[in-house]
BAZADO-86729 format. One line per field, with one value per residue (C-alpha): residue number from 1; residue in one letter; x, y, z. Coordinates in Angstrom, 2 decimals, m for minus. Layout:
BEGIN
num (NUM ...) $
residuo (A ...) $
xx (X ...) $
yy (Y ...) $
zz (Z ...) $
***
This chain:
BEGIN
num (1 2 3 4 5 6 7 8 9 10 11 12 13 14 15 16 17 18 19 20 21 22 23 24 25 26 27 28 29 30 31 32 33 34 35 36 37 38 39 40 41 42 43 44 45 46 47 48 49 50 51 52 53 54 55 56 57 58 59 60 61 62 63 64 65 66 67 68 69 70 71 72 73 74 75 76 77 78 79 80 81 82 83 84 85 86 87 88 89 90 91 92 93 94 95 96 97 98 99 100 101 102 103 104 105 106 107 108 109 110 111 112 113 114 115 116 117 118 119 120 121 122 123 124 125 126 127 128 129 130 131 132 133 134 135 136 137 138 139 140 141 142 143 144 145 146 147 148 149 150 151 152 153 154 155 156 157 158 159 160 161 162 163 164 165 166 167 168 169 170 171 172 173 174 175 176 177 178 179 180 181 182 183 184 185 186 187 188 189 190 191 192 193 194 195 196 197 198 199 200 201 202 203 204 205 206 207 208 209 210 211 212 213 214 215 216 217 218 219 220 221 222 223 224 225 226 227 228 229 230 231 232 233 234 235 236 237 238 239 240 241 242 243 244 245 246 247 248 249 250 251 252 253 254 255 256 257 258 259 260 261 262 263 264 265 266 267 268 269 270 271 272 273 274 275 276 277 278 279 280 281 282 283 284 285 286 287 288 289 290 291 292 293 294 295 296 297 298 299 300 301 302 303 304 305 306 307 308 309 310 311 312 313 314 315 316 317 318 319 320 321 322 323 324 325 326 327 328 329 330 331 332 333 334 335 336 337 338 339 340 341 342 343 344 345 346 347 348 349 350 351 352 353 354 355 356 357 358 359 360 361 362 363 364 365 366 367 368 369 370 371 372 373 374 375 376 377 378 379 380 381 382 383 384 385 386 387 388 389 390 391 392 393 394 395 396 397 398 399 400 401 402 403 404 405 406 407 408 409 410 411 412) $
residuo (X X X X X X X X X X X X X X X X X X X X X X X X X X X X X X X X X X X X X X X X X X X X X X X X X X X X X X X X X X X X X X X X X X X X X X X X X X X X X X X X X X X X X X X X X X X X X X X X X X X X X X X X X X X X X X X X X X X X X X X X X X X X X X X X X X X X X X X X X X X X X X X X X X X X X X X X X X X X X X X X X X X X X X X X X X X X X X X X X X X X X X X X X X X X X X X X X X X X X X X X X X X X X X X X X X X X X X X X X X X X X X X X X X X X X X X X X X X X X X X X X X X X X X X X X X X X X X X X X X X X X X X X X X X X X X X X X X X X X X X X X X X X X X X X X X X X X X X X X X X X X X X X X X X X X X X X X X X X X X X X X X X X X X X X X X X X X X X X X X X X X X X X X X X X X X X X X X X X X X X X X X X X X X X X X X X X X X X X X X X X X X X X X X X X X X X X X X X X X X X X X X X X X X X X X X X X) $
xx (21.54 18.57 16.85 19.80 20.01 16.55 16.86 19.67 17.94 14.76 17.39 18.40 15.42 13.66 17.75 16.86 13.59 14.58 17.33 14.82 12.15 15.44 16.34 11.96 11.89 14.72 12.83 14.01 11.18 10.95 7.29 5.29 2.62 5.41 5.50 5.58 1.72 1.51 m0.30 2.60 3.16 6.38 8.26 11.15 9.94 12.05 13.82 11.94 15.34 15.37 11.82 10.53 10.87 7.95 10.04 6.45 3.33 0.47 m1.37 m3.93 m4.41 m7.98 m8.20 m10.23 m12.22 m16.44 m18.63 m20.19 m17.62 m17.64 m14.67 m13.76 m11.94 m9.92 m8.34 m6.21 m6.02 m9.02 m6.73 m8.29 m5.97 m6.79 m6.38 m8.85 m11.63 m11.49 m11.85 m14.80 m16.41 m15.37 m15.88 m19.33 m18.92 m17.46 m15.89 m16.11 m13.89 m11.04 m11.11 m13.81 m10.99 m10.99 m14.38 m14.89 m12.58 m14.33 m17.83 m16.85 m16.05 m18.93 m18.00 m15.47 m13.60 m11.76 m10.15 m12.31 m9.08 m10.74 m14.54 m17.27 m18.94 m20.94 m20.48 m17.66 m14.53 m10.75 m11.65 m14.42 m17.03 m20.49 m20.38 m22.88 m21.56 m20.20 m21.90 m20.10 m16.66 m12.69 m12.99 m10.15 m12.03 m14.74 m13.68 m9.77 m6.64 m3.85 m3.33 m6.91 m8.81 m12.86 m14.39 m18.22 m20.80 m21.78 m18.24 m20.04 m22.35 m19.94 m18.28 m22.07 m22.80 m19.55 m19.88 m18.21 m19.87 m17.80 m15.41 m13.09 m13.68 m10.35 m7.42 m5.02 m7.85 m10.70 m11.00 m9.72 m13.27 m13.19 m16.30 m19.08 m17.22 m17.14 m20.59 m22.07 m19.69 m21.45 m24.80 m23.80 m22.93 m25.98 m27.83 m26.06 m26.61 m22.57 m21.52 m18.54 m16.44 m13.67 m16.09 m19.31 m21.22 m20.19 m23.82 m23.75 m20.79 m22.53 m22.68 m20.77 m17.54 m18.00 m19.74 m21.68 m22.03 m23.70 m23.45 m25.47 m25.29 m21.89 m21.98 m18.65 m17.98 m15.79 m13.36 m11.47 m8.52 m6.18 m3.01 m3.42 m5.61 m2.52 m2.24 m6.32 m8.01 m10.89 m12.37 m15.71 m14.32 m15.37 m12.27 m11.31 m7.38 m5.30 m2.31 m4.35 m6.93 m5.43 m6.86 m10.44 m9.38 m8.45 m11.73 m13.82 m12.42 m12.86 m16.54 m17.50 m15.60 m17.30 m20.91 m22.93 m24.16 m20.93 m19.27 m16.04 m13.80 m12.13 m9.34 m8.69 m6.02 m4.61 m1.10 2.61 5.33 4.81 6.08 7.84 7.78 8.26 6.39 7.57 8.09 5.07 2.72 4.17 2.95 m0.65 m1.07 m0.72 m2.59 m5.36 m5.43 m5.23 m7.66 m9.94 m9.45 m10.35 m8.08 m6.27 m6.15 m3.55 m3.94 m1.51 1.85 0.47 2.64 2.07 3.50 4.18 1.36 1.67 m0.08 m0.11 m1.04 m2.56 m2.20 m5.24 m3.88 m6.46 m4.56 m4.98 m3.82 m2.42 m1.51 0.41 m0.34 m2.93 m1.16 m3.20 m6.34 m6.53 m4.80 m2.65 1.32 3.16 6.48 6.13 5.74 2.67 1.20 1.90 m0.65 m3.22 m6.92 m6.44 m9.21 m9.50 m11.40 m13.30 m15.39 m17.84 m16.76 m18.99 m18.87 m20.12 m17.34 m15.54 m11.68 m9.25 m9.15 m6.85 m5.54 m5.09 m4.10 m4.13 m1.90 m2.73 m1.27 m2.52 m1.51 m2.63 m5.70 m7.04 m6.15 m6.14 m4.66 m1.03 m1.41 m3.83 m2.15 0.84 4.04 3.11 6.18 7.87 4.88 3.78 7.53 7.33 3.95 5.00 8.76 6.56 3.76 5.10 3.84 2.30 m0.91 m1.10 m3.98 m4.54 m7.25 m9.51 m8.92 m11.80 m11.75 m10.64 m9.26 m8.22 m6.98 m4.76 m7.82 m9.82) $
yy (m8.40 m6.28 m7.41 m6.80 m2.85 m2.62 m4.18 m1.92 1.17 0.44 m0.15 3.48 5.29 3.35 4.48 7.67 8.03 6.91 9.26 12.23 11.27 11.18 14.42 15.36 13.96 16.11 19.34 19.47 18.92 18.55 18.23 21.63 20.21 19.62 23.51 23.51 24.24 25.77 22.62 20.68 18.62 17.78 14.45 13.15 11.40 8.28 8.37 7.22 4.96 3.05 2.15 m1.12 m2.71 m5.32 m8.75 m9.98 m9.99 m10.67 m13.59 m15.82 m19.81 m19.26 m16.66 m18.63 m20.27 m20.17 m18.08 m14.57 m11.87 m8.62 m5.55 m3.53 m0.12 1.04 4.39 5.96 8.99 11.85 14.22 17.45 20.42 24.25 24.24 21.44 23.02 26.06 24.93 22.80 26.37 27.85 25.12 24.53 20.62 21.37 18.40 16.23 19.16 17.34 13.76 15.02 13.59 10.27 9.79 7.41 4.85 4.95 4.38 1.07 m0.87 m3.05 m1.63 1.37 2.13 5.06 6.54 9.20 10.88 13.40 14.27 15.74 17.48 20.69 23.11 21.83 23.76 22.54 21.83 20.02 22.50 23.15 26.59 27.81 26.46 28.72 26.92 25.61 27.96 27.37 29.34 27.28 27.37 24.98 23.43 23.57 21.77 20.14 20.00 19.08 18.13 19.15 18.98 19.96 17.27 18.11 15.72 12.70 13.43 14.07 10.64 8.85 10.30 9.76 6.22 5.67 3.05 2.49 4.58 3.65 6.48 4.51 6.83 8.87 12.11 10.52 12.15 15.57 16.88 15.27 12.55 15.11 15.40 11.12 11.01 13.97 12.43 8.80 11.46 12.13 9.26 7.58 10.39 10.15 6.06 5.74 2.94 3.13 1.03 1.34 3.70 4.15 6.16 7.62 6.46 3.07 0.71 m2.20 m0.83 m3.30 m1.94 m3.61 m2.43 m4.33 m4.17 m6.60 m6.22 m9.16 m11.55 m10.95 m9.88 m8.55 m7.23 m4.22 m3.70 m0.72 0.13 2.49 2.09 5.90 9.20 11.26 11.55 12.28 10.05 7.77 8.14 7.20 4.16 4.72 4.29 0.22 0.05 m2.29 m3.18 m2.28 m4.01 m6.69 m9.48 m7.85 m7.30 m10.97 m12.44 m10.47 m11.26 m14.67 m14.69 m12.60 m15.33 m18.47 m16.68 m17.96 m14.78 m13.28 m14.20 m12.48 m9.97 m6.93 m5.07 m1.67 m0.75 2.57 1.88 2.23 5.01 7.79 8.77 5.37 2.77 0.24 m1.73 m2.46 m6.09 m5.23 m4.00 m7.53 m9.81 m8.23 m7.95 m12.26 m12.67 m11.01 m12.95 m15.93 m14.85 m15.65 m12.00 m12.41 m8.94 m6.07 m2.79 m0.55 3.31 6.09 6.40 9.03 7.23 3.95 0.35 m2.80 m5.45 m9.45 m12.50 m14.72 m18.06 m19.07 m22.21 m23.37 m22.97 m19.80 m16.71 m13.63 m10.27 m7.39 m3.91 m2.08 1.82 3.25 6.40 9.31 9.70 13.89 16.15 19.50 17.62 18.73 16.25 13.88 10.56 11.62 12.92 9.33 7.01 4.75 3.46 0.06 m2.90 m6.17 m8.80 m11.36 m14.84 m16.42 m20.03 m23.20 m22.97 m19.34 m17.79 m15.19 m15.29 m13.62 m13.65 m10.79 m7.40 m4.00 m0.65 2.76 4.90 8.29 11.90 14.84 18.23 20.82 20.43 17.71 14.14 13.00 9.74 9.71 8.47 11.69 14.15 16.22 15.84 12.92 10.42 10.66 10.03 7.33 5.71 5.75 3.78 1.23 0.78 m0.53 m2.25 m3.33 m2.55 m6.22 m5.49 m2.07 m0.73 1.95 4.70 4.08 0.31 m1.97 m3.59 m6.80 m8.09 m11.61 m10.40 m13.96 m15.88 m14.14) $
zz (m38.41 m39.16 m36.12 m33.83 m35.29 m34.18 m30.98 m30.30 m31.45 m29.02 m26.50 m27.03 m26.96 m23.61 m22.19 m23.46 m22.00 m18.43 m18.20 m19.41 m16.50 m14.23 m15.38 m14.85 m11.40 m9.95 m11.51 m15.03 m16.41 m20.51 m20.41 m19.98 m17.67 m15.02 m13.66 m10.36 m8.61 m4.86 m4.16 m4.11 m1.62 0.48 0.27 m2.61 m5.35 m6.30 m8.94 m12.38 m13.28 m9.70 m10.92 m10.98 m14.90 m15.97 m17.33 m19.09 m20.03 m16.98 m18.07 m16.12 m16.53 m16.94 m19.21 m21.71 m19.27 m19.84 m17.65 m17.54 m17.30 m16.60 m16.27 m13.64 m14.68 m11.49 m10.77 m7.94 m5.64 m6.03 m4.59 m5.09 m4.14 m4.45 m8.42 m9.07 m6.76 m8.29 m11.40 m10.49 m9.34 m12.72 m15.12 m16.79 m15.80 m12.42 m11.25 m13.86 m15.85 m13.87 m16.19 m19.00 m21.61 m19.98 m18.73 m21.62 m20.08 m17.14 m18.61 m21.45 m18.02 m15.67 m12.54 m12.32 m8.85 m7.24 m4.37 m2.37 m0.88 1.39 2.98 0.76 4.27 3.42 6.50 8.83 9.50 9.57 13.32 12.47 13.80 12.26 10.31 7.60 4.55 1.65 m1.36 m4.01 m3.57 m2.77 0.82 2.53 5.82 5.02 1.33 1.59 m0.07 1.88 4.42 5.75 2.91 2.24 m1.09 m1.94 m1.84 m5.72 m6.13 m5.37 m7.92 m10.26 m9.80 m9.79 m13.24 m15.00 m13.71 m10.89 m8.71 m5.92 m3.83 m0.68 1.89 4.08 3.58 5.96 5.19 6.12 9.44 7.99 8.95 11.92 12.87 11.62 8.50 7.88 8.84 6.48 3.56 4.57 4.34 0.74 m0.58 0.39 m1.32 m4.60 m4.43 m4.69 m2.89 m0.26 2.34 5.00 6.72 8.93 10.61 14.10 15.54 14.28 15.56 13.70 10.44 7.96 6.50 3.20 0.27 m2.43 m6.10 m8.54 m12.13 m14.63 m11.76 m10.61 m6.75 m5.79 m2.12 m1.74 1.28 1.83 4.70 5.65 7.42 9.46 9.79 9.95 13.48 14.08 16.69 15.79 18.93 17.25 15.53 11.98 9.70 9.54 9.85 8.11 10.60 13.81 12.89 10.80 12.07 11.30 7.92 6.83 8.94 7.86 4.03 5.23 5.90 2.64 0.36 2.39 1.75 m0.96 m1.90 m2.70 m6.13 m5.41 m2.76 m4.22 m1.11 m1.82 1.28 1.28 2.45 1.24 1.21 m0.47 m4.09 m3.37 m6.78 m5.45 m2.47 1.17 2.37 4.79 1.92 m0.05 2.43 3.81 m0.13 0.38 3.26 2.01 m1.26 0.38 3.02 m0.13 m1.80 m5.55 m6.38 m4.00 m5.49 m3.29 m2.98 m1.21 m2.38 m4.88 m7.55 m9.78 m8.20 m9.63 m10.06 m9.78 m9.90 m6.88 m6.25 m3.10 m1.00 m2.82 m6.46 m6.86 m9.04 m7.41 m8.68 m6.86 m8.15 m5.10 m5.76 m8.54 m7.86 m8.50 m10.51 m10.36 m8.05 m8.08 m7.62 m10.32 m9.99 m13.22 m11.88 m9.55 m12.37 m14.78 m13.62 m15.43 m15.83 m14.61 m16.17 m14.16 m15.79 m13.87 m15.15 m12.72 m12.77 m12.43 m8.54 m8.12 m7.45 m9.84 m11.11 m12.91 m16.66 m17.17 m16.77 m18.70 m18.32 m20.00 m18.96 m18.25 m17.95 m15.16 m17.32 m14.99 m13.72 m16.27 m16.39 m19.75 m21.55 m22.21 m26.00 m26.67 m24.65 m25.89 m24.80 m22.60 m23.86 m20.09 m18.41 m21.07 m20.97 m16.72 m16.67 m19.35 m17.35 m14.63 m16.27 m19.77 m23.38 m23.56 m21.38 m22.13 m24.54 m26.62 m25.50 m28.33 m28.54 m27.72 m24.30 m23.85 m21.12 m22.32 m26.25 m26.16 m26.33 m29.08) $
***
């Protein structure tokens, strides 16, 4: 009887919590970080109780499988409206100001991954015409918040040092700057020694769209897309597309997965509907392709909200994983859910044959209070954003900030 009280009673307070970030997502917000910003942008946010609910825990067959393993930590959008530059100008850490309480998270994992949602192009214009540059400054001529994107280059140093090692530069702002403004944030990366994909530079056509990392033997191959550039042309060809240029996409996933040298493919494909929780039937099945395509992991980007993730099986018996949005790591939207997102960790073992698989996933879930993201168990009056993330995800793979990392706890 005891056990059905408290069954009933955590019944209650998960009803209770829905119907709060119900009440939040409409603009009744309970939680004082939710005020609305000038950066926000337009579109409705679903609502947190038509959310997708987890039914389990994510477990993989192999999780207790032999073989060197290492952890990627994964994050979403780097979304940097007017509020978040300017305090990167203020702020004795600059950019880093933006996820200083979390930056830990980033740096337990092997290989940590985000979003680049915007150029990094030192003197270009909204037009994307050469101008003398500013400096470090909010001007919103040359660095400048939504519509048209621009951050300063000292960001990609920012991400380098906290320990970022990989970013996708595929999204709907790559080309906010125009084809100067890809090729001077290609510039910068290279400079910083960040790797990137799902761009190149306007000059060379030939240029590979994948990126590389390798971490105590393990040589994973990055590949980033993005379903649009918001109307701008890519008259240059530098942004890979994921529905025009599908059938790119999956060969080219093909070939790095049959080369020797390549232990494993990580897809990062900005794509989906906006503050959307759940995924579109067309997301669903490129999500498949590409795993079966030989994709070890997909790691979707762009609805500016958290989606569902999955385990699928392809036609041969291989588990792949798919998370559909990251949502966002930092930006200025004020709306609950696109500030409730997580720090996702992927674990991977390089089997027998070479090649790496999945032995499990976690996530912490994390909290944007103004302009710094922090995790949701350490910041204050996070329970909303903390109940929204585990709806979706579950409590059985989620981990505590200050818990050690393991992705595979069910075989310790």
């Amino acid at each position: 009887m005891l056990a059905i009280v408290r069954r009933l009673l955590a019944l209650s307070t998960l009803a209770l919590s829905v119907t709060a970030l119900g009440a939040t997502s409409t603009g009744c917000a309970a939680d004082t970080g939710g005020e609305e910003s000038e950066d926000d942008e337009p579109g409705t946010t679903e609502d947190a109780i038509n959310a997708p609910r987890a039914s389990g825990p994510l477990r993989f067959s192999h999780a207790c499988d032999a073989g060197e393993k290492i952890t990627i930590a994964a994050v979403g959008d780097v979304l940097l409206h007017k509020g978040l530059q300017v305090q990167s100008v203020d702020a004795s850490d600059h950019f880093k100001s933006l996820w200083r309480g979390m930056s830990h998270l980033v740096a337990q994992a092997d290989v940590a991954y985000a979003n680049l949602e915007g150029p990094t192009a030192e003197g270009v214009n909204k037009s994307g015409s050469s101008v003398r540059d500013p400096g470090h400054t909010f001007d919103d001529n040359v660095y400048s918040s939504y519509p048209m994107f621009n951050y300063h280059p000292s960001l990609v140093d920012d991400l380098k040092s906290t320990g970022f090692d990989v970013v996708s530069t595929a999204n709907n702002h790559s080309l906010d700057r125009r084809a100067v403004g890809a090729d001077r944030t290609i510039a910068n990366l290279e400079r910083a020694g960040l790797a990137f994909t799902g761009t190149r530079p306007s000059t060379d056509a030939s240029r590979p769209w994948h990126a590389m990392t390798t971490t105590r033997g393990v040589r994973l191959a990055w590949l980033a897309c993005t379903f649009s550039t918001n109307g701008i042309p890519d008259s240059k060809k530098q942004v890979l597309h994921c529905y025009e240029n599908r059938s790119e996409v999956l060969q080219t996933i093909r070939d790095l997965s049959a080369r020797r040298d390549v232990d494993g493919v990580i897809v990062t494909p900005h794509w989906g509907e906006e503050y959307m929780h759940t995924p579109r039937s067309q997301e669903k099945q490129l999500a498949h392709d590409m795993l079966d395509a030989g994709a070890t992991a997909v790691l979707g980007g762009h609805p500016h909200v958290v989606q569902p993730w999955e385990k699928h099986v392809t036609p041969d018996g291989r588990e792949g994983f798919v998370i559909y949005s990251l949502g966002n790591f930092v930006s200025g939207q004020s709306q609950l859910p696109r500030r409730s997102s997580l720090v996702l960790y992927l674990g991977l073992t390089k089997g027998r044959d070479g090649k790496v698989f999945v032995n499990g996933v976690r996530h912490v879930p994390l909290t944007m209070r103004r302009w710094t993201v922090e995790p949701s168990d350490k910041a204050s009056d996070a329970t909303e954003s903390m109940a929204l993330t585990t709806q979706i995800f579950g409590e059985w793979n989620r981990m505590k900030s200050d818990e050690r990392l393991v992705t595979n706890p069910e075989c310790r």
